[in-house]
DRENDO-1510 file (C-alpha; in Angstrom, 1 decimal, always signed):
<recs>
REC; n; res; u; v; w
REC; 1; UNK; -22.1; -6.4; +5.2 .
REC; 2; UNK; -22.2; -5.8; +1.3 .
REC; 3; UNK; -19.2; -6.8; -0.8 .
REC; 4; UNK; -18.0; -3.7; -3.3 .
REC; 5; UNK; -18.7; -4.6; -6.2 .
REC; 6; UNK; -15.1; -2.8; -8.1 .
REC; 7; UNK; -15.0; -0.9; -10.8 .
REC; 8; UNK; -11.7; -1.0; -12.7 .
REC; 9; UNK; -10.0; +2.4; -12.9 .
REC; 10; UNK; -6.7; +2.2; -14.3 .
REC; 11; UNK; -3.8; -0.3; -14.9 .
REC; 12; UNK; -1.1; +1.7; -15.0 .
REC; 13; UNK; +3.3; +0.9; -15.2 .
REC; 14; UNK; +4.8; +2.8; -11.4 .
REC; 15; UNK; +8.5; +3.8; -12.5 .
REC; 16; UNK; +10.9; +3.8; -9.6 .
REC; 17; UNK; +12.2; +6.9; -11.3 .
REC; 18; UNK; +9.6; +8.9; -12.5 .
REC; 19; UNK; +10.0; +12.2; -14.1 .
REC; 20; UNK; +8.8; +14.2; -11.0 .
REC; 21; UNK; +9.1; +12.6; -7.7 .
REC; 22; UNK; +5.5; +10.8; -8.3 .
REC; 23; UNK; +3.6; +8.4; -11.3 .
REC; 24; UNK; +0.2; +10.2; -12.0 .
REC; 25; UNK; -1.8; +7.3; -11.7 .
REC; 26; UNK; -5.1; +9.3; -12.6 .
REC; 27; UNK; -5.9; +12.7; -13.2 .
REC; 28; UNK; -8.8; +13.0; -11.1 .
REC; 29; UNK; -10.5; +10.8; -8.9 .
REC; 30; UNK; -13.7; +12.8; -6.8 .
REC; 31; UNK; -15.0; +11.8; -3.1 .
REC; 32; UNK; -17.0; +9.5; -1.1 .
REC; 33; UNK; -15.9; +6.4; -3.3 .
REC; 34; UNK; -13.3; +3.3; -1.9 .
REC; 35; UNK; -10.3; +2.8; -3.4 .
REC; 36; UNK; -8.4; -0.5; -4.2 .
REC; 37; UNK; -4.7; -0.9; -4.9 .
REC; 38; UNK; -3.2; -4.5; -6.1 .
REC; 39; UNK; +0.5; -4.9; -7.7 .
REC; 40; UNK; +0.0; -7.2; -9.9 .
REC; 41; UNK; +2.6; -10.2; -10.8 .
REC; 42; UNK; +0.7; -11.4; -14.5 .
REC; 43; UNK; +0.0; -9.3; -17.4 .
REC; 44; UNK; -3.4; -9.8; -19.4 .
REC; 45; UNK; -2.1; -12.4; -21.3 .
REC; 46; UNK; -1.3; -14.7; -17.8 .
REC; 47; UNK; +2.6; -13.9; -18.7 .
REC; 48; UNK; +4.5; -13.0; -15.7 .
REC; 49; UNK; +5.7; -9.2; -15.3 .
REC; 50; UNK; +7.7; -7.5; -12.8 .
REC; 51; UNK; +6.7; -7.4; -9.1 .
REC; 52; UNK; +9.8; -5.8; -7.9 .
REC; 53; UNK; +12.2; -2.5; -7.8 .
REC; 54; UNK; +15.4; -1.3; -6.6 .
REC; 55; UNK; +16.3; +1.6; -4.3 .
REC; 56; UNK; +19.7; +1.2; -5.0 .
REC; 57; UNK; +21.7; -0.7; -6.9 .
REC; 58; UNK; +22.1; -4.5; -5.5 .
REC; 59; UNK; +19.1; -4.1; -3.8 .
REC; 60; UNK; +15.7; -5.9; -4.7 .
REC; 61; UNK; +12.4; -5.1; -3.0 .
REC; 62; UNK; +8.7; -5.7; -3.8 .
REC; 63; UNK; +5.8; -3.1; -2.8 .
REC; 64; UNK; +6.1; -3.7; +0.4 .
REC; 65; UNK; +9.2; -2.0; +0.9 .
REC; 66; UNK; +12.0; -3.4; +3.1 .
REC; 67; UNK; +14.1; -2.6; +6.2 .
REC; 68; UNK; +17.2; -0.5; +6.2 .
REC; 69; UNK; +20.0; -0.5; +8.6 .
REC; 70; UNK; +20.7; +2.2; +9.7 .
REC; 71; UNK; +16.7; +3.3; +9.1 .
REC; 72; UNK; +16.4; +5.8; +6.3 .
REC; 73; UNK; +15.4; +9.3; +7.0 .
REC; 74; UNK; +13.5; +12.3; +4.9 .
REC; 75; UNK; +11.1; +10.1; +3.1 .
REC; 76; UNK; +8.6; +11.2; +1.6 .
REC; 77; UNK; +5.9; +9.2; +3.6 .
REC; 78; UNK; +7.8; +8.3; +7.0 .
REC; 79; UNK; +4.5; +6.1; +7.8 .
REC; 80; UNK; +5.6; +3.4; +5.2 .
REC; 81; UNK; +8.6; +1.2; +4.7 .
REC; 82; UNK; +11.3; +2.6; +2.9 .
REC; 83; UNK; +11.0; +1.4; -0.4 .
REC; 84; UNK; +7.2; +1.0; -0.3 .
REC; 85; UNK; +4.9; +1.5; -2.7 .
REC; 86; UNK; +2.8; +4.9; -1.4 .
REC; 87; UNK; +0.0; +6.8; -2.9 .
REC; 88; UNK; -1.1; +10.4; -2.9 .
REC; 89; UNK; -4.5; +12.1; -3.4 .
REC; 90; UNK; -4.7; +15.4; -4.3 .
REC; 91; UNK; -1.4; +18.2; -5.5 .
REC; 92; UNK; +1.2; +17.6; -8.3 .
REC; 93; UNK; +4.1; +15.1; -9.2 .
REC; 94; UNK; +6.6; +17.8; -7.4 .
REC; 95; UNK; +5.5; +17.7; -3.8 .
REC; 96; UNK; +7.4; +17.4; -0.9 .
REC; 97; UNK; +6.4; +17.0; +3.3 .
REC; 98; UNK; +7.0; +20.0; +4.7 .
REC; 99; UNK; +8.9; +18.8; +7.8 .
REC; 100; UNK; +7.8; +22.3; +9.5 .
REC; 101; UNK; +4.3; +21.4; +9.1 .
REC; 102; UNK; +2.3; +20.3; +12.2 .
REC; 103; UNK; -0.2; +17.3; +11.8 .
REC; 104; UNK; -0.3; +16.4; +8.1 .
REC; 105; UNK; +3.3; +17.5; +6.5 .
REC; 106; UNK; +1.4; +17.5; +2.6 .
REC; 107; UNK; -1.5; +19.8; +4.4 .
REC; 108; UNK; -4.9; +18.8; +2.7 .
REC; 109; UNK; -3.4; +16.1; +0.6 .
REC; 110; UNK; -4.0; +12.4; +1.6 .
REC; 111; UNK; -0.5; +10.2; +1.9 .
REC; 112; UNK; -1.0; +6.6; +2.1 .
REC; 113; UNK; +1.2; +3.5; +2.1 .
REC; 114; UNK; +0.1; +1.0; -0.5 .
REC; 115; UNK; +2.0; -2.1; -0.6 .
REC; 116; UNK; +1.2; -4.9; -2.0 .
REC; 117; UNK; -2.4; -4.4; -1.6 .
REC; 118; UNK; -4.7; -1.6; -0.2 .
REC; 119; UNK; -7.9; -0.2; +0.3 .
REC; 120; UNK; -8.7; +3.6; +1.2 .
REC; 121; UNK; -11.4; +5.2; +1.5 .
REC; 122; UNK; -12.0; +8.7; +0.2 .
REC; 123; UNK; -14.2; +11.3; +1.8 .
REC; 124; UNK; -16.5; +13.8; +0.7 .
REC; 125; UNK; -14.6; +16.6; +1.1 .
REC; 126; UNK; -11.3; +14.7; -0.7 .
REC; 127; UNK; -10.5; +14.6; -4.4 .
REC; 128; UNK; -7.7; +15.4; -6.9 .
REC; 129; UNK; -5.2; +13.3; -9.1 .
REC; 130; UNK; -4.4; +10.2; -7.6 .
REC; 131; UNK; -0.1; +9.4; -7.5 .
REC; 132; UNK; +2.2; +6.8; -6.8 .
REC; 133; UNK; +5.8; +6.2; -5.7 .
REC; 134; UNK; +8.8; +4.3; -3.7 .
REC; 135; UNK; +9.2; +5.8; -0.7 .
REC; 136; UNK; +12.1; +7.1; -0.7 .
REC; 137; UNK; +14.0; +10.7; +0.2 .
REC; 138; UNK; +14.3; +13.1; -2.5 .
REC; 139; UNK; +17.9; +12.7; -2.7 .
REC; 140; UNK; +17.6; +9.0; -3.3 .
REC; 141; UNK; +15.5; +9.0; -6.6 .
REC; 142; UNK; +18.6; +9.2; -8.9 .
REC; 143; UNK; +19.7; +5.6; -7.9 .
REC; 144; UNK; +16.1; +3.8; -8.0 .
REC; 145; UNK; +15.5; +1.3; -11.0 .
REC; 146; UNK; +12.5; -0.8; -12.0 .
REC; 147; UNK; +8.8; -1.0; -12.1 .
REC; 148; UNK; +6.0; -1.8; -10.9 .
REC; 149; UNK; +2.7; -2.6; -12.4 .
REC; 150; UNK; -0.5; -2.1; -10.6 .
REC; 151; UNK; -4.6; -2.1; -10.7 .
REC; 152; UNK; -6.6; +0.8; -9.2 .
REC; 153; UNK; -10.2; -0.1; -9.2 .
REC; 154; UNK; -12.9; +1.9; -7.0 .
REC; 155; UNK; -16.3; +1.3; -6.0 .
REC; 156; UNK; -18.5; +4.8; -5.3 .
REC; 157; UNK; -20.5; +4.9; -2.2 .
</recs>
C-alpha cells in the first residue's frame, strides 16, 4: 500500500466562538482527494501554542472533547464528544442538524468528528468549503473560550 504523500492546505487558528456557529477553514476544497486533520501543540517557530478550549467556564478540554454528566444534548454533531473538534464539508458557517431530517440531519453536507487527529476521505460527488467547530449545542456557544490551532493537508487521488 502507497503512503500519501500530503500536501499542506491550510494552517488555520479554530475559535471556540466563532462568528457563525463554524471556522471557515477553506473556501473550497473539490472531490476524490484525502483529507488530514492534526491540532497542533508547536507553532513554526517550535514555541508551544494552545492545544486546548473551554465549553464553559472552569472547564478545559483538548480536541478530543470530553464527557459530560448528565450527557449533553442538541449538538451539532451527536456522533462526537461534546466538546470535540468537528468538521464540515459543504453549506455555510450558519447551519444547523435538522433533527426532523431522516439519515443525514445536514442533508448532502458531510459532518465529521476530528479530534486530535483525522483522516477523511472525500468522494467524487463531494466538495464545498471545508468548516470547523466545538461540538456543542447552539445555545452553548456564548460561554465557549479558547482556540485551537490546526493543519489541514490533503493528498488528491
Amino acid at each position: 500500500m502507497m503512503t500519501p504523500t500530503w500536501q499542506k492546505l491550510v494552517v488555520l487558528k479554530v475559535d471556540a466562538r466563532p462568528l457563525g456557529l463554524w471556522n471557515l477553514a477553506t473556501e473550497y476544497v473539490s472531490g476524490l482527494r484525502l483529507l488530514r486533520f492534526k491540532v497542533l501543540t508547536l507553532d513554526e517557530t517550535g514555541q508551544a501554542q494552545s492545544s486546548e478550549w473551554r465549553p464553559v467556564e472552569g472547564t478545559k478540554c483538548g480536541a478530543d472533547g470530553t464527557a459530560t454528566t448528565p450527557m449533553k444534548t442538541g449538538l451539532l454533531y451527536p456522533g462526537a464528544q461534546y466538546a470535540s473538534l468537528i468538521g464540515k464539508l459543504g453549506g455555510s458557517s450558519a447551519d444547523l442538524p435538522d433533527p426532523s431530517s431522516v439519515g443525514n440531519p445536514y442533508g448532502n453536507k458531510k459532518v465529521f468528528a476530528v479530534g486530535t487527529y483525522c483522516i477523511i476521505s472525500v468522494g467524487a460527488s463531494e466538495g464545498g468549503p471545508l468548516y470547523l467547530t466545538m461540538n456543542d449545542s447552539p445555545d452553548g456557544f456564548e460561554k465557549h473560550s479558547g482556540e485551537l490551532f490546526v493543519s489541514v493537508e490533503h493528498y488528491p487521488m
